[in-house]
N, C-alpha and C positions, 0 to 999 in steps of 0.2 A: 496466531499462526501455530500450529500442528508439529510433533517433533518431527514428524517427517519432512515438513515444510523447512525447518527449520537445518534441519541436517542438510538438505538438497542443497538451500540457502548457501549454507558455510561451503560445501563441497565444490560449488558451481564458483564461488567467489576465491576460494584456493585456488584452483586450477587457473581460472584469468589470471589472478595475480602474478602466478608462477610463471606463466606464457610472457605476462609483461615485462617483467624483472629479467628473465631470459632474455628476454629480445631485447630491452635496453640497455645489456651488459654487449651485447655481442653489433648491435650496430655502429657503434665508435669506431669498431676496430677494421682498417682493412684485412691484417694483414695477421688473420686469428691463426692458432695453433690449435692442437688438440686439446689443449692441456686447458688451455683460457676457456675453449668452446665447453669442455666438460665444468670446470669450474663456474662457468656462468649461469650451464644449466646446474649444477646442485645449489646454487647461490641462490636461485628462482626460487626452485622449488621447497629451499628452507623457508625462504620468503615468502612464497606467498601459502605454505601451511601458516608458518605466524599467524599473517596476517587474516587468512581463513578462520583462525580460532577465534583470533579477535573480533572480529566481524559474526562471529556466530556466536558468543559471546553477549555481545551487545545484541544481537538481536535476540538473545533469550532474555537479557532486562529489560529493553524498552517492550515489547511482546506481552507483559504481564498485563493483566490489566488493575489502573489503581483507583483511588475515590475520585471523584466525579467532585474535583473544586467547585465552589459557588459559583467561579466566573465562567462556568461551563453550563452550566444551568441552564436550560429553554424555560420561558410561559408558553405555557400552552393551552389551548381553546378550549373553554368551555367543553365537558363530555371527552374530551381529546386526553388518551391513556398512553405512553411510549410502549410499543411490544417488545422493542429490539435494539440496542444499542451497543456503541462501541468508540475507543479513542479511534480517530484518523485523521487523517493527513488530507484536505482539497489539494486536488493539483491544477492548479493555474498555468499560464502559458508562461511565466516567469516565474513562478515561486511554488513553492511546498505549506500549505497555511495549517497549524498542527489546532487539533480541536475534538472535537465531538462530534455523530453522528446519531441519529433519532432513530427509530420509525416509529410511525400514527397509523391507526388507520386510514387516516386522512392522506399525509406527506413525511416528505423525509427532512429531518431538518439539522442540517449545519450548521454550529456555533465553533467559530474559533477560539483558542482559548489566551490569555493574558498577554500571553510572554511572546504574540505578534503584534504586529507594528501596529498592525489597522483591527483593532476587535471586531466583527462582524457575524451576524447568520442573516443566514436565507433558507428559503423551503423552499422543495419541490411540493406537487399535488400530485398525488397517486393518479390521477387520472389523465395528468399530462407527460407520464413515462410511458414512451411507446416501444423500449426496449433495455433492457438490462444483460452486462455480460462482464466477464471477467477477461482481465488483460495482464500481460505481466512485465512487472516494474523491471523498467533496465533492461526487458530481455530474459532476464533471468526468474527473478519471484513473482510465484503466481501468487500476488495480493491485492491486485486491481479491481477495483468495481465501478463499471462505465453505465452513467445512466443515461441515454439516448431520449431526450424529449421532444414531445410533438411540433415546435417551434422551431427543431433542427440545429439545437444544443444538444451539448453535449458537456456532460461533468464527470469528472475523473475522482475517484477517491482511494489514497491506501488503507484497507482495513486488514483486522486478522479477522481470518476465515471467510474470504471473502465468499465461498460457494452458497453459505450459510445466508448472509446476505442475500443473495439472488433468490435462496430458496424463500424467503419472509417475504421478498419483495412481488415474487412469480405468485408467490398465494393471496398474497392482499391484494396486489393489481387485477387477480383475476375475480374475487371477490369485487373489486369496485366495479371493473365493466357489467358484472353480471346484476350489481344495483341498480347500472345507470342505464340499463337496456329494460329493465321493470318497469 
C-alpha cells in the first residue's frame, strides 16, 4: 500500500471511530445535557484519532514487505518463472487465510502461510480469469483484488497495490488469449 493509501486508510478509520465512540457515549443517556453531548463528542473524537494513529501505524508495519519463509514457497512447473508477487490475505466466506500470492505466466498461485490452521495452495490458470477488478476492504481500503473465473467463481485477495496486480494480470491474460486464438 501507497502512503497515500495509507493516510486515506488511517483518516477514513479515525473518523468512524470518532462517529462510534460519539454515538456510544451519547445513546445511554435519555436525558443528555449540553455539557455531556459536548463531552462525548470531544471524547470521540480523542478516541478515535488514538485509535486512527494506531491503526495507520500498524498498517505501515504489516504493509512492508518481508522474506519470503520456506513454508511460503510454491514448486513450480517446469519452464514456469513467478513475474509478480506479494504477501496476502485469501478471503473465504469465514476466514482471512494470510499467505502468498504468485504470478506465472501460466496462473496465479496461492500458498498459505504456517501460522493457519489448514496450510494450503491452489492455482488459478491465466486462461480461466475471465475478469479481474479491485474492491475495497470494509468499505473503506481500496486493497482488494477479485478474480472472476470462467466457472463463475469467484476469489477475493488482500494485496498492496492492488491496481499493479490488475495491471500484470490484464497484460499476461491478454497475452494468453492472444496464444490461444494462434
Amino acid at each position: 500500500m501507497n502512503k497515500k493509501g495509507k493516510i486515506t486508510a488511517t483518516i477514513s478509520f479515525a473518523i468512524g471511530m470518532a462517529i462510534f465512540f460519539a454515538v456510544k457515549d451519547l445513546l445511554p443517556f435519555e436525558g443528555q445535557t449540553t455539557t455531556i453531548v459536548i463531552k462525548s463528542i470531544i471524547s470521540g473524537l480523542i478516541a478515535g484519532i488514538v485509535a486512527g494513529a494506531v491503526f495507520g501505524l500498524l498498517i505501515g508495519v504489516f504493509s512492508k514487505t518481508k522474506p519470503v519463509p520456506k513454508s511460503v514457497l510454491v514448486v513450480l512447473n517446469f519452464g514456469e518463472e513467478i513475474i509478480h508477487q506479494t504477501n496476502a490475505n485469501h478471503c473465504t466466506k469465514w476466514e482471512g487465510v494470510g499467505g502468498r500470492l504468485y504470478l506465472t505466466r501460466q496462473r496465479v498461485i496461492f500458498k498459505s502461510n504456517k501460522f493457519n490452521i489448514r496450510v494450503r495452495q491452489f492455482s488459478i490458470s491465466l486462461a480461466e480469469i475471465k475478469n479481474v477488478s479491485q474492491y475495497r476492504t470494509l468499505g473503506i481500503i481500496n486493497n482488494g483484488l477479485m478474480l472472476e473465473t470462467t466457472s463463475d467463481g469467484t476469489e477475493k485477495f488482500i494485496v498492496a497495490d492492488a491496481d499493479q496486480w490488475i495491471f500484470y494480470l490484464q497484460q499476461h491474460q491478454i497475452q494468453t488469449n492472444l496464444k490461444q486464438t494462434i
